[in-house]
N, C-alpha and C positions, 0 to 999 in steps of 0.2 A: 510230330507235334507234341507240345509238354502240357503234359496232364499231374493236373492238382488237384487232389479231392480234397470235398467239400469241407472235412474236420480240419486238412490243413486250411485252408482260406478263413474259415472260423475262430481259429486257434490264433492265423496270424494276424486278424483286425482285430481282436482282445487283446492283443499283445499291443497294438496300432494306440488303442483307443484308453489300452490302461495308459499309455505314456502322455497323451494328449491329457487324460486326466490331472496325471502328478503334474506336468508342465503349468496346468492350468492353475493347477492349486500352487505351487511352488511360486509362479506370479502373485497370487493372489497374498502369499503370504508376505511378500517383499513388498510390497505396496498396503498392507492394512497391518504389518508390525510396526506400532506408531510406539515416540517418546511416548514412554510410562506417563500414565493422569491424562494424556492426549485425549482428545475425546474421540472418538473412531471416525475411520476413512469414509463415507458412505457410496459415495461414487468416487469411485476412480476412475474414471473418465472425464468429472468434470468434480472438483474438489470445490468447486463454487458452487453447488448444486444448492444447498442448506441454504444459501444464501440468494437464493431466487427472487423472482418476482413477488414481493410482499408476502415472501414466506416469516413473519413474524414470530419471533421467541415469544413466549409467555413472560420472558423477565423484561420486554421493552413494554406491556402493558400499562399503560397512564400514562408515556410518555407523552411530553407535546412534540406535534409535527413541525420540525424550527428546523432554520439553516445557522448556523451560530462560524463567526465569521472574525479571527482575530488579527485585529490592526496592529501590523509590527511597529509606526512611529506612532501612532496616536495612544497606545499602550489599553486598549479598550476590546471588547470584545462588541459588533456590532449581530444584533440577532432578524434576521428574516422569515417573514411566513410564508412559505412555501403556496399555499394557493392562492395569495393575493400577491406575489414575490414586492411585498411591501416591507422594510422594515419597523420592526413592533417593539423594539425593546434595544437597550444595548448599555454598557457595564464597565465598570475601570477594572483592570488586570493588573498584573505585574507586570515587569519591565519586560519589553521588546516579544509578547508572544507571537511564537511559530507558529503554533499547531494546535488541534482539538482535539484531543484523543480518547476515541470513547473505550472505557476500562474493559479488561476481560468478561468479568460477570455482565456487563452491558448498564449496569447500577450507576455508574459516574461517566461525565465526560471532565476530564482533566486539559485545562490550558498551559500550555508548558511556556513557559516566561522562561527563557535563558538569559537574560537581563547582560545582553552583547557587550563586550568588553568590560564588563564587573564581573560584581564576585554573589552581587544578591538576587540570583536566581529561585525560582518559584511555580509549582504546580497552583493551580487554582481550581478547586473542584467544581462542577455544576451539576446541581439536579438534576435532571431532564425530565422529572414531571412537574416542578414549576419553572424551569428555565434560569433560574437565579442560582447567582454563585454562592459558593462558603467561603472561612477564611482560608487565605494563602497557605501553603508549608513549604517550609523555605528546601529549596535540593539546588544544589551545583549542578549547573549550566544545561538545566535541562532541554535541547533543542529540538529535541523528539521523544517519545517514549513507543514501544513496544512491551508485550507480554510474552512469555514464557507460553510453551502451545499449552500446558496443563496449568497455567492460570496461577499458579505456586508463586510468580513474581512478577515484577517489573522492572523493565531494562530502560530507563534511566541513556538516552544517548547523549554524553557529555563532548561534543564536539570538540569543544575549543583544549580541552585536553586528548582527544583517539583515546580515549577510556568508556566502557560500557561499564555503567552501576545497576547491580539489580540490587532492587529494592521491594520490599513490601507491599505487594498491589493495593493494601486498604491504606497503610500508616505514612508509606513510602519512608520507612526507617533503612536504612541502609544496612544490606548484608551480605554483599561483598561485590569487588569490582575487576573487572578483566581488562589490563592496557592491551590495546591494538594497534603499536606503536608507529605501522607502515603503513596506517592507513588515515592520512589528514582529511579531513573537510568528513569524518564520521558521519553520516547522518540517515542514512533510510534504506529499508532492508526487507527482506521477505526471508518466509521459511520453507525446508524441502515441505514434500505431500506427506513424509511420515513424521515432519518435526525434529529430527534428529540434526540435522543444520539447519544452519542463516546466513544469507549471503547478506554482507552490509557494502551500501557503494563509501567509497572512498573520494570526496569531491574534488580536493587540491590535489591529489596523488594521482588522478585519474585512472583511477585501479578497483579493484574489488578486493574484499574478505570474507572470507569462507570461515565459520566457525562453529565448531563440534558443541552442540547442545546438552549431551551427553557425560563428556571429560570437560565443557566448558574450555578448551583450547582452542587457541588458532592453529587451524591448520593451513593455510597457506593462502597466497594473495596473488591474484591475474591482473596484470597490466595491459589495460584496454585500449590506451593509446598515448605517446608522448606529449598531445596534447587534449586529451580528453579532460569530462566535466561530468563524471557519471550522477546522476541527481536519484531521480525515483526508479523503485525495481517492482518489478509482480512475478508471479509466477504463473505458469500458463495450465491450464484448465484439467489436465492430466498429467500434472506433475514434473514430464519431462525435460524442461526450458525454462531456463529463466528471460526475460526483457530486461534490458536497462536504458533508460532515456540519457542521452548524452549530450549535455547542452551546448558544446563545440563542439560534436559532429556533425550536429543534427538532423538525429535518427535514433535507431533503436539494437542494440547489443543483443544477438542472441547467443547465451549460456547454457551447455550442457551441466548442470548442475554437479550432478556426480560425478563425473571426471572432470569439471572444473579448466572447461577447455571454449572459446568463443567460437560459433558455427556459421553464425550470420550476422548482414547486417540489415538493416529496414531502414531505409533514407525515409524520415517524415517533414520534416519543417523547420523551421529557425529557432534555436532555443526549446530542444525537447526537454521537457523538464517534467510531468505527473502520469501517471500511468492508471487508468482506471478499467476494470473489466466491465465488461456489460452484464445486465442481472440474470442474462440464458448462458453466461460464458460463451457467447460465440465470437466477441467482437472486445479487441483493448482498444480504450478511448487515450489517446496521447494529446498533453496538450504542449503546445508548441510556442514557447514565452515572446517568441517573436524577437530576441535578442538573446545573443552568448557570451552579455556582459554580466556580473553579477549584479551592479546598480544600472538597470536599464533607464530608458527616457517613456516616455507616454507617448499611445499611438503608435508602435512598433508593430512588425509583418507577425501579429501575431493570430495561431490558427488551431486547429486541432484537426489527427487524423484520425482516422478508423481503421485497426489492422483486423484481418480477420486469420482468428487464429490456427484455424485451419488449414490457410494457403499459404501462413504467414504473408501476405499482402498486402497493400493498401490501399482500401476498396473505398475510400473517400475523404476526403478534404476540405474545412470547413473555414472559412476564412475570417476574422473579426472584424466587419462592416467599419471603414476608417477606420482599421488598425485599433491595438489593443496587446495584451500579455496577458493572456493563460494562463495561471499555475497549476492550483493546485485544491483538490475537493474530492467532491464524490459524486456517485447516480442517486438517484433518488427512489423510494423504493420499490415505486412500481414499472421502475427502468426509465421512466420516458423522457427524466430531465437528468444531464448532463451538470453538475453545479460547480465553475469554476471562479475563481477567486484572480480579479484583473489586476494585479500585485502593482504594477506601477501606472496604472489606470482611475486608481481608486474607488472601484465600481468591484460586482459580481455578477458573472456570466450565466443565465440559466439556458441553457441550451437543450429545444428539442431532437431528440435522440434520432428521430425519422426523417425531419427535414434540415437539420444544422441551424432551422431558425433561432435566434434570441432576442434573451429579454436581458435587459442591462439597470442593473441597480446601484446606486451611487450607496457608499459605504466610510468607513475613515482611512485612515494614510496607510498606506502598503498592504494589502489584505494579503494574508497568506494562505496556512493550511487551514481551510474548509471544513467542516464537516456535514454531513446531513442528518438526523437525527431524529425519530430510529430508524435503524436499516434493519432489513431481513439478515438472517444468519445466528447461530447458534451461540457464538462466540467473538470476541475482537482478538486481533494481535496486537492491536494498536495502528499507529500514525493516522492518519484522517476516516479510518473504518476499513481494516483489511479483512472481511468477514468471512468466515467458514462454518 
């Protein structure tokens, strides 16, 4: 029989347990060395964590609690109050706005007017303690914007040219711009867990872009499908996966980020198109346009699923009573409402989180990107409140 004294059994679980240590740490380090200015990792396990149930920055104090809601043909921004889901207020914009973009510092929400087929495109800032805009500042074809994860810039997503401009998060003066030349239909994008890339979808190419934060280069672009429509992306609660909603597949792209490689796919509904996490990170809310045309009709099979992030699954399905189109918004902050924007419905979706019931509020021509205002979280990246 083999006999082992105790020093060596001793000797060799210290050897065991230093190794488990450096492993542990060596993880630890690869996961919280973030883009320099980044603000730190705190959970890595759930990088949404900050961003909780009405966990509240000290910098959204005085905000008012508004859903602010911009009309892409009526050129107006229409504003909702949230616990009356009445609307109370509503505002002329620039031409053709997408999206609400509340600013890094969380001090502005910016309406991005890409003013479609011109050339006189326009941010529009808004208070969000009295709700009321300022004047316009004129930027090229702004059809989204995003921030820099250390808040240093803004990126400026110029569609209609595959060129990201970053620009000055207060002045939005322009300081320099990167072509994306293989990637048409530019438009919405998420960052790794350490900020060091961004994946941008590619909407006419049906492809993605992978782009170094860092060196500021592209590094390469995955082709999703020869007939793909990749729209909104998120990144999933621990870093390791990206989502992409794909509005001619109809479903959801799973992306190995760092190797830049697709592993799965999640079948959800007709016209996947917005991607929202829920405020515990356990569950992405997909909303499903209910059409995989670009100009849809009203009244289409439109739905929203529930994946849970965990089983990657889909653990429910919530249908728009007589049809409807889903786009595009946010939760609200103490998770319970679901706020999507019915783009060729001409209404906004509030949907409870626990039963998929809603409330339906009539709004102006094509509502797009949503926002809810303020949310829990530390910081924005941008497009309709990607909060960390």
């Amino acid at each position: 029989m083999l006999s082992i004294r105790p020093a060596r059994i001793a000797s060799s679980l210290a050897i065991v347990l230093t190794s488990l240590a450096v492993t542990k740490l060596a993880t630890a380090e690869s996961l919280t060395s973030v883009l320099p200015g980044m603000p730190p990792v705190t959970d890595t396990k759930n990088l949404y964590g900050d961003a909780g149930p009405n966990s509240m920055s000290p910098a959204v104090q005085g905000a008012l609690s508004r859903v602010y809601v911009p009309d892409l043909r009526s050129n107006n921004v229409y504003v909702i109050d949230p616990a009356t889901f009445k609307v109370v207020d509503k505002f002329a914009v620039g031409r053709s706005p997408q999206h609400v973009v509340p600013s890094w510092d969380l001090q502005t929400l910016w309406v991005a007017n890409n003013a479609e087929g011109r050339t006189d495109g326009s941010l529009t800032p808004v208070d969000p303690k009295t709700g009321k805009p300022g004047p316009e500042v004129m930027v090229d074809d702004p059809y989204n914007m995003y921030f820099t994860p250390d808040g240093q810039e803004a990126i400026v997503v110029a569609e209609a040219h595959a060129r990201l401009d970053f620009r000055d998060p207060h002045t939005m003066a322009l300081k320099s711009s990167l072509d994306v030349p293989k990637c048409k239909g530019i438009n919405h994008a998420d960052f790794a867990i350490d900020g060091k890339y961004v994946i941008f979808t590619c909407e006419f190419d049906g492809s993605l872009a992978k782009i170094d934060m860092v060196s500021r280069k592209v590094l390469g672009y995955l082709q999703l499908g020869k007939k793909g429509m990749p729209q909104d992306i998120r990144i999933s609660p621990d870093g390791k996966v990206f989502y992409v909603a794909d509005m001619k597949a109809g479903g959801v792209h799973v992306i190995d980020g760092d190797s830049f490689t697709k592993i799965d796919f999640i079948a959800t509904g007709v016209g996947a198109h917005g991607l929202y996490p829920s405020r515990d990170g356990s569950k992405l809310y997909v909303a499903n346009r209910g059409t995989d045309q670009i100009h849809g009709k009203p009244l289409g099979k439109g739905s929203v699923s529930v994946i849970d992030f965990a089983s990657r699954k889909v653990v429910a399905n919530w249908s728009i009573p007589g049809g409807g189109s889903p786009d595009m918004g946010n939760v609200s902050a103490d998770g319970k409402y679901l706020w999507l924007s019915g783009r060729y419905d001409d209404v906004v979706y509030a949907i409870n989180t626990e039963s998929g019931d809603m409330k339906v509020i009539h709004v102006g021509m094509e509502p797009h990107g949503l926002t809810v205002w303020p949310q829990p979280g530390r910081y924005s990246l941008g497009h309709t409140g990607n909060m960390r």
